[in-house]
C-alpha positions in Angstrom: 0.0 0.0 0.0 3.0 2.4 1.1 4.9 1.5 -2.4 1.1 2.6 -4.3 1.0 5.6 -2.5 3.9 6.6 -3.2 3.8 5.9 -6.9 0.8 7.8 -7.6 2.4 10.6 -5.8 5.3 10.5 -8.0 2.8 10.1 -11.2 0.7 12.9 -10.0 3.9 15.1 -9.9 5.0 14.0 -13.0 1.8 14.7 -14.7 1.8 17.9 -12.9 5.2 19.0 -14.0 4.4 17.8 -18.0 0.8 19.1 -18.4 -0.8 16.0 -18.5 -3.1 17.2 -15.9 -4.6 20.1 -18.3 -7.6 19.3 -19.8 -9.1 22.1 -21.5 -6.0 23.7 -22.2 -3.7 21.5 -24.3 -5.2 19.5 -27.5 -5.7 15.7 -26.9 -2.4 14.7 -28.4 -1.0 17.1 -26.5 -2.4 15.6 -23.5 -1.5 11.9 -24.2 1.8 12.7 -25.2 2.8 14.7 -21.8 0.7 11.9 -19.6 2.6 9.4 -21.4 6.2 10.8 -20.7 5.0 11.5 -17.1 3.9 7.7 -16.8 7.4 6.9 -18.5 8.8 8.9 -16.3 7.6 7.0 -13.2 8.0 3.6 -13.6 11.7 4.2 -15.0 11.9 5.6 -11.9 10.4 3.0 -9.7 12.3 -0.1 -12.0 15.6 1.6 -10.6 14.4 1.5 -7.4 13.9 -1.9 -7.8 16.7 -2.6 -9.1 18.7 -1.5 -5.8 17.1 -2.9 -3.3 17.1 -6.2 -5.4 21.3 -5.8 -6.0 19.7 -6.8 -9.4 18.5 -6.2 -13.0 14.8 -7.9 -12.9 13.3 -8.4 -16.3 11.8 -5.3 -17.9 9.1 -7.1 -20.1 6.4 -6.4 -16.9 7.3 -3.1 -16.9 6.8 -2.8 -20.9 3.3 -4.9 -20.6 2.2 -2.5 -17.6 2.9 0.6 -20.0 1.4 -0.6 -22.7 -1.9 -1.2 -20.6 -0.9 2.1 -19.0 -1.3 3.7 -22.7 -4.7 2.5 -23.6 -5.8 3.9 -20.0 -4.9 7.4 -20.7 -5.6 7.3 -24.3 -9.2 6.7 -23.2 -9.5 9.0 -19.9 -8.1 11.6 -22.1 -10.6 11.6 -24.7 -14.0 11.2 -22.4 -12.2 14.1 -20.0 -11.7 16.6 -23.0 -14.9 15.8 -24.6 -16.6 16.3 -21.3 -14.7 19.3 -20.5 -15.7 20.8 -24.0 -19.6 20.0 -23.7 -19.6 22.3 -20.4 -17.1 25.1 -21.4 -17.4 26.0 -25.0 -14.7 28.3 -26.8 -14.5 32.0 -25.5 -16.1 34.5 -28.1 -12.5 36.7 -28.2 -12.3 40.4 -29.5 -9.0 41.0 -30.5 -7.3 44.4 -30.6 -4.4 44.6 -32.0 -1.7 47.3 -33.4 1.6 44.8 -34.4 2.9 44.2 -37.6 2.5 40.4 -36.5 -1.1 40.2 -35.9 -1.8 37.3 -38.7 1.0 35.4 -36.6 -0.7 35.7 -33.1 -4.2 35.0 -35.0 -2.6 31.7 -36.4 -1.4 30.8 -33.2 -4.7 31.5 -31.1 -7.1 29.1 -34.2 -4.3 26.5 -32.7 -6.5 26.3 -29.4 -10.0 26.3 -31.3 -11.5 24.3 -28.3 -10.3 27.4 -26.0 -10.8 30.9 -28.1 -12.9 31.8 -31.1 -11.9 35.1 -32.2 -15.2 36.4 -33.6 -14.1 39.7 -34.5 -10.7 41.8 -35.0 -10.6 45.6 -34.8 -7.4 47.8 -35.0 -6.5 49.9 -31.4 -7.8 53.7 -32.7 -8.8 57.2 -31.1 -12.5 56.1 -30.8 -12.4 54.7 -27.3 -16.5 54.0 -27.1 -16.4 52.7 -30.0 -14.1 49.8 -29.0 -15.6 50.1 -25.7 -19.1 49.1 -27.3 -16.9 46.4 -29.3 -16.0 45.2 -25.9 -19.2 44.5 -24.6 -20.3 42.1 -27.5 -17.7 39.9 -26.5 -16.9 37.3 -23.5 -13.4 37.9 -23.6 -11.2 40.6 -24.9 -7.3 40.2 -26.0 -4.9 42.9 -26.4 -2.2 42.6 -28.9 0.9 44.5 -29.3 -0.9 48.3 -28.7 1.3 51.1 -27.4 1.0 51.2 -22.7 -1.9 54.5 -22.5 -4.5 53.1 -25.2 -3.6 49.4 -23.4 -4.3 51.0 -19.9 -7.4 52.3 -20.8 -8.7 49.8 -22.5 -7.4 47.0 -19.3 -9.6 49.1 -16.9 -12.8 49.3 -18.9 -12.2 45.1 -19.4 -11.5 45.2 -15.4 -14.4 47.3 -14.6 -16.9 45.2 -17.2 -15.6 41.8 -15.5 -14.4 40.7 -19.0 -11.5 38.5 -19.2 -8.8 40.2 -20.7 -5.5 38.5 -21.8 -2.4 41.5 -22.9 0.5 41.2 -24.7 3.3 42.7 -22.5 5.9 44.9 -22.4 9.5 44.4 -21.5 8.9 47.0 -18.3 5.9 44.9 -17.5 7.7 41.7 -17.4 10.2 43.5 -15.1 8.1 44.9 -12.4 6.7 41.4 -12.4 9.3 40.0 -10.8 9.4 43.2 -8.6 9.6 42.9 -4.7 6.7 44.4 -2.7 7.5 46.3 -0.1 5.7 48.5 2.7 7.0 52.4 2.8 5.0 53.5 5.9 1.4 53.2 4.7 2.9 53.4 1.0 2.8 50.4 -1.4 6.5 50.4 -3.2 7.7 47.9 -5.9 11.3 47.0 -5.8 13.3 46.0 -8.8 17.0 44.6 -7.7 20.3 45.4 -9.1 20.8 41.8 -9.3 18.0 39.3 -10.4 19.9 36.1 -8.6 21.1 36.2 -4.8 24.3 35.2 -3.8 22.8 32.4 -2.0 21.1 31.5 -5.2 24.5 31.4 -7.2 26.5 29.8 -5.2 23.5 26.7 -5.3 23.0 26.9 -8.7 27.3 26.7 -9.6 27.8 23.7 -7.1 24.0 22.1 -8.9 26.0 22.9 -12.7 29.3 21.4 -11.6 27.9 18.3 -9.9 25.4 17.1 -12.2 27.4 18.0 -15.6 30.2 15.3 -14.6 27.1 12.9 -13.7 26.1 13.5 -17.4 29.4 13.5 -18.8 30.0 9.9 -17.4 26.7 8.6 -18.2 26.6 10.3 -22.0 30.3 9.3 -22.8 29.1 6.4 -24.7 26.2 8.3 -26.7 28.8 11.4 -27.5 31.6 8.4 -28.5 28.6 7.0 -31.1 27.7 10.8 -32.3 31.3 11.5 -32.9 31.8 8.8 -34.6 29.0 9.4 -37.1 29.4 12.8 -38.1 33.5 11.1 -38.6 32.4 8.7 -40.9 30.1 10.7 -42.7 32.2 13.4 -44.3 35.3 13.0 -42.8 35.1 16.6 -41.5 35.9 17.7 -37.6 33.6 16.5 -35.0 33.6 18.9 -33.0 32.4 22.7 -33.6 33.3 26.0 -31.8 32.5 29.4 -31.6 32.5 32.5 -29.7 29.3 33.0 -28.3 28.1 35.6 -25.3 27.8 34.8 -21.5 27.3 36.6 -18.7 28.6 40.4 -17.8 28.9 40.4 -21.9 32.1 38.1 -21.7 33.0 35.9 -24.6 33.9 32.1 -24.4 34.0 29.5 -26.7 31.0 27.0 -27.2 31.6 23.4 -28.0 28.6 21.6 -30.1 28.6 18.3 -32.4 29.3 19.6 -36.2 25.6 19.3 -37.1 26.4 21.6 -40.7 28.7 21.3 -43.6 32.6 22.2 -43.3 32.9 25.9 -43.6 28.8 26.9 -43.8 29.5 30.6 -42.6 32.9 30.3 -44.9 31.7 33.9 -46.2 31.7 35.3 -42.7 28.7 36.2 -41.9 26.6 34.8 -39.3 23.3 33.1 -40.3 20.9 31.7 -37.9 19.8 28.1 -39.2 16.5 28.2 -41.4 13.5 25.7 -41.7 15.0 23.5 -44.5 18.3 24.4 -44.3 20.5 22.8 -46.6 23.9 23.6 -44.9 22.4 20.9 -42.1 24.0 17.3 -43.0 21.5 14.3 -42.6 23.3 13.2 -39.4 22.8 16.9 -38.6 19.1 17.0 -38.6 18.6 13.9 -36.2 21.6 15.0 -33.7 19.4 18.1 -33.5 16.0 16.8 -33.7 17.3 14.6 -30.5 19.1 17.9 -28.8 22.5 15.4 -29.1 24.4 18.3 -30.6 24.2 20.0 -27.4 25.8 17.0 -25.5 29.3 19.2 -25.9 27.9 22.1 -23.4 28.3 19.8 -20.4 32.1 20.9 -20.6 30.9 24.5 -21.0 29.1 24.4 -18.3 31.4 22.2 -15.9 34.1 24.7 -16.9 32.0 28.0 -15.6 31.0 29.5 -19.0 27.7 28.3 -19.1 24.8 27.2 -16.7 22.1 24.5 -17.5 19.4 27.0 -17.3 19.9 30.6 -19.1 19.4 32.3 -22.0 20.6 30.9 -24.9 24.2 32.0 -25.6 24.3 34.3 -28.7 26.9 35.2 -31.0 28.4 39.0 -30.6 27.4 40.0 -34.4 24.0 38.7 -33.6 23.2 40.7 -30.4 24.8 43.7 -31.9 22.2 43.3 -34.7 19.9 42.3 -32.4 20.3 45.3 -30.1 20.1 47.9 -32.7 16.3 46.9 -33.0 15.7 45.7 -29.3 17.9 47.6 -27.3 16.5 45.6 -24.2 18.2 42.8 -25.4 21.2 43.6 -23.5 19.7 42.5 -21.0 20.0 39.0 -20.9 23.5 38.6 -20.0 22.6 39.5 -16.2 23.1 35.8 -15.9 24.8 33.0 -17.4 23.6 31.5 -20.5 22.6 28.4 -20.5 22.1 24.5 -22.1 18.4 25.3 -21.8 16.1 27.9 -20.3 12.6 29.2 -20.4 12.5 30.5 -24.2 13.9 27.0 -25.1 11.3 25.4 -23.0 8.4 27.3 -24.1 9.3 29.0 -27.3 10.6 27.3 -30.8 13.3 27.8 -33.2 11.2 30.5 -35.4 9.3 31.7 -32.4 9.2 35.6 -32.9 12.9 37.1 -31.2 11.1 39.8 -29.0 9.0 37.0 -28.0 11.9 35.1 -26.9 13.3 38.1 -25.2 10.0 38.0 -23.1 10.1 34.8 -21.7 14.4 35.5 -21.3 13.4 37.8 -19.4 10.9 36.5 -17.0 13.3 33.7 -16.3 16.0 36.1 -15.3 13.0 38.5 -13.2 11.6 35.6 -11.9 14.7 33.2 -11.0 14.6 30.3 -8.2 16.4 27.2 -7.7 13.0 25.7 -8.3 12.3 27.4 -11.7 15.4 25.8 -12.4 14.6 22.1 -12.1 11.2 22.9 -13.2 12.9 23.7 -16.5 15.2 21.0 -16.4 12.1 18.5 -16.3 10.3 20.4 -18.9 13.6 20.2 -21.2 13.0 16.5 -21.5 9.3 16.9 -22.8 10.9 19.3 -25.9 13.5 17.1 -26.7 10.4 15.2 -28.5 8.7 17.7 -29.6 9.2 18.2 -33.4 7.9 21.8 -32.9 10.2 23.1 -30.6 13.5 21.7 -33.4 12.0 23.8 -36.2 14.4 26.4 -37.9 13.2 29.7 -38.5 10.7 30.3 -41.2 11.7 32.7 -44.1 10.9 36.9 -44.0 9.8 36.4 -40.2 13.0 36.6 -38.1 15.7 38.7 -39.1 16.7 41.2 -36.4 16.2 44.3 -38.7 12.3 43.1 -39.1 11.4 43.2 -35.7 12.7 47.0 -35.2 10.2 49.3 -35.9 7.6 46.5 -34.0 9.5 47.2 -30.7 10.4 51.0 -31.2 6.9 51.8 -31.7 6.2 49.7 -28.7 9.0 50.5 -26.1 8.5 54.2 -27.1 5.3 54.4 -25.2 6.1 52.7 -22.0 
């Protein structure tokens, strides 16, 4: 009974942590495909359990028949929970208001969740405040997309005062006071935003977590890095191994290591290209070393060595985040930490996710840091390894730095 208990606990967790818990919110493939690696999960788990206490390796093929059972029981909860879910909350009727050059994009994105939001009507942010107002109150719910802070303010208080749910797009400033401490000035409410978004505490936990656990990977990998090398070896002959000077912390320069996943000499011209959906510089053992994340296996050194972390932003090169900083001058602000193997726009963003969306969730990782946020991410990191989405290179005319300029000036101008 103790041993049950304690293995639904562990399931429930896992579910928890995977979002196979959210019906209503993620599509039933979705669903099955997190409950599934949370079940996974678990009963690895509990087989190496067994397998100390028994000083033993038992047979696996009960564990295999149990999973397989396991996957026709949440295949079928699944499906009766979302379709019972959906006969008592329909889709919101949405109002979207919008001002972006991106709008199509975040309309594509919302007809992904059909069973959630129905956008029923869109209307452009203007000077004719009841007019939008009387807009408003046809709707259930209201979303605000990319408008500049005063026409956004006004707009959040009439949804507030009408009891409307209202979902905003926000701004860099927003996503800073977020993470804002409250404090008490006399009778006075202050927000305080810190010099320093990780204690010392904090770093000191998170350097001894890095060096630890990236020699426990190192050993553990060795053999799957000693196959990988050997591929991209025998494949073209070329090196295995590729480095470049990418951006940490404080702005300093090191050195990444990553598994060759392109041809010899791709950037041979010099100038630094981000890799594209279909890229054809990618070499067949290329696309599955990065479809699997195994390109990444190198980083451990990096990050046993003190140049990276295993959560941060992603470590950029200094041509990029020049370019990038002449249209989002915010995007300094990343390297108040360390970069990292993974980190929250790796976990919940994709290759060709829009870049001052990634800055976004950058920074609410870096406002928002805790030890726990950490190994949340580190769980969550094993979920996108499989997830074809998250490996996809960046689609044509959407991401170049210079694109996304006049987007965030217009923006950051009116906070």
């Amino acid at each position: 009974v103790f041993i049950s208990a304690v293995y639904l606990c562990v399931l429930l967790f896992a579910s928890t942590m995977y979002g196979g818990l959210k019906v209503g919110s993620y599509r039933m493939l979705e669903l099955f495909f997190s409950q599934i690696i949370a079940t996974f999960f678990t009963n690895v788990l509990f087989y190496a359990m067994v397998c100390m206490l028994a000083y033993h390796f038992p047979t696996p093929l009960p564990l295999i028949a149990a999973m397989a059972v396991q996957c026709f029981l949440v295949g079928a909860w699944i499906f009766f929970a979302t379709t019972f879910y959906r006969g008592l909350f329909p889709p919101l009727d949405v109002l979207l208001i919008y001002d972006g050059v991106h709008k199509d994009l975040f309309v594509e994105k919302v007809r992904t969740r059909r069973h959630q939001f129905e956008i029923r009507e869109t209307i452009r942010v203007s000077d004719d405040f009841d007019y939008m107002c009387s807009r408003i109150d046809e709707h259930e719910a209201v979303m605000l997309w990319d408008i500049n802070t005063d026409a956004r303010n006004r707009l959040h208080k009439y949804c507030y005062g009408q009891c409307k749910e209202t979902y905003v797009m926000p701004k860099i400033m927003d996503i800073v006071l977020r993470g804002a401490k409250t404090l008490h000035f006399f009778d006075s409410p202050l927000m305080l935003t810190k010099s320093s978004p990780i204690e010392y505490e904090q770093v000191l936990i998170k350097r001894v977590f890095d060096v630890v656990f990236s020699l426990i990977l190192i050993i553990i990998l060795s053999p799957l890095m000693l196959i990988t090398a050997l591929c991209i070896k025998l494949y073209d002959r070329g090196p295995v191994l590729y480095k470049q000077v990418r951006v940490t912390e404080g702005d300093r320069e090191f050195e990444i290591i990553k598994f060759r996943s392109m041809i010899v000499d791709a950037e041979k011209d010099g100038v630094a290209r981000l890799a594209r959906k279909n890229d054809d510089r990618i070499t067949p053992i290329g696309r599955v070393i990065r479809k699997i994340r195994f390109d990444e296996f190198p980083q451990l050194f990096n990050v046993l060595k003190g140049d990276m972390s295993f959560v941060g932003p992603r470590p950029e090169r200094p041509s990029i985040i020049e370019q990038y900083t002449r249209a989002m001058p915010e995007f300094k602000y990343r390297t108040k930490v360390k970069a990292g193997i993974t980190g929250y726009a790796q976990v919940y963003g994709k290759y060709n996710t829009l870049p001052y969306d990634k800055l976004k969730l950058d920074l609410f990782y870096i406002e928002n840091f805790s030890v726990w946020l950490d190994l949340r991410l580190i769980i969550l990191t094993v979920k996108t390894i499989f997830t074809l989405e998250s490996t996809e290179g960046i689609s044509e005319g959407i991401l170049p730095p210079t694109e996304v300029s006049e987007e965030n000036e217009k923006g950051d101008n009116n906070e």
